[in-house]
C-alpha positions, 0 to 999 in steps of 0.5 A: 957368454956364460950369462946367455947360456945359463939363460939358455939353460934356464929357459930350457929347464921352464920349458920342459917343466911346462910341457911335464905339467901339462902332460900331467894335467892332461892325464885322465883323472881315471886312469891309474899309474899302476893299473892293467894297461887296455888299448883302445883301437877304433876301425875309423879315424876321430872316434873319441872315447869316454870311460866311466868307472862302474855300471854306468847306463848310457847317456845317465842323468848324472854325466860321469863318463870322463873323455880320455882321448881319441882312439887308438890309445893306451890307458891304465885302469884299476881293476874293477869294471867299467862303462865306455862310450864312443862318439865320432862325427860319421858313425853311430854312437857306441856303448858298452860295459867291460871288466878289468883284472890285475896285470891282464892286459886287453885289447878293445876295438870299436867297430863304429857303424855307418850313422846314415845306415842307422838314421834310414833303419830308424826311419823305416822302422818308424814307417813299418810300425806306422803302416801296421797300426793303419792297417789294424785301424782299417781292418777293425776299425772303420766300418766294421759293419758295412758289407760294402766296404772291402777293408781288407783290400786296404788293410792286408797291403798296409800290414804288408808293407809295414812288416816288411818295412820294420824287418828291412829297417830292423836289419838296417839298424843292426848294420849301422849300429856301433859294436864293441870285440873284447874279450867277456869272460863268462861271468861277464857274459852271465850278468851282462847279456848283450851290451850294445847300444842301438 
């Protein structure tokens, strides 16, 4: 009886040394015991998130964003400034830069925009900008000395529709795209301008 419970005890003891070092393991290689803790909260379930130290542009010929998990989730970050990306299968992807300080926590929240929004903007300003380059060809290209053709019948309604195509497409692409609220300080502000990925 002693025996099976020393046993017992044993196996106990390995089990939760494995799951500790898992939880190790799993640890993102970024993240820093004593860093400012930021939370990551997302307005859709499954939104994964990636975390790169520096300015790093989206989707770099060198891959150095590192996947610390899916939102929401707290991780501790050295102080310095970072790039995040966020991906999940129903919205836009997302992309922006922030900073962090020493012992001031912040709060970021993605608010995934709709993929399928995004993709109709895309394609309707792709037809809009189509449409305007026919109409220009048609106005000054095709028989611009031939008094009997009336190009500007032709030419007026593709510049029209295609105006109003891009406008519509361009306000798709807006309410589609993925956006990030955290708080930018103004010299954040200052050198980054606007950061959202479209």
């Amino acid at each position: 009886m002693k025996r099976l419970g020393s046993f017992g005890a044993a196996l106990g003891l390995g089990v939760a040394l494995c799951a500790t070092a898992n939880f190790a393991a799993a640890a993102p290689k970024i993240e820093d015991p004593n860093g400012t803790p930021v939370r990551i909260s997302a307005s859709t379930i499954n939104t994964t998130v990636f975390i790169a130290k520096g300015d790093v542009p989206s989707d770099p010929l060198i891959d150095t964003y590192e996947r610390v998990g899916i939102a929401p989730l707290t991780i501790k970050l050295a102080p310095g400034n970072y790039s995040i990306e966020s991906s999940t299968p129903t919205a836009s992807m997302g992309y922006t830069r922030f900073g962090v300080e020493q012992n001031k926590p912040i709060d970021i929240e993605v608010r995934n925009g709709d993929a399928m929004v995004r993709t109709f903007g895309d394609l309707l300003v792709a037809l809009g900008v189509t449409s305007i380059v026919l109409g220009v060809l048609t106005a000054t290209a095709l028989a611009p000395h031939d008094s009997t053709y009336n190009r500007w019948a032709i030419s007026l309604p593709l510049l029209g529709v295609g105006a109003g195509s891009s406008v519509v497409g361009i306000g798709m692409i807006a309410a589609g795209s993925t956006t990030f609220k955290m708080p930018v300080s103004a010299e954040q502000a200052r050198l980054w301008g606007v950061t959202l990925r479209f």
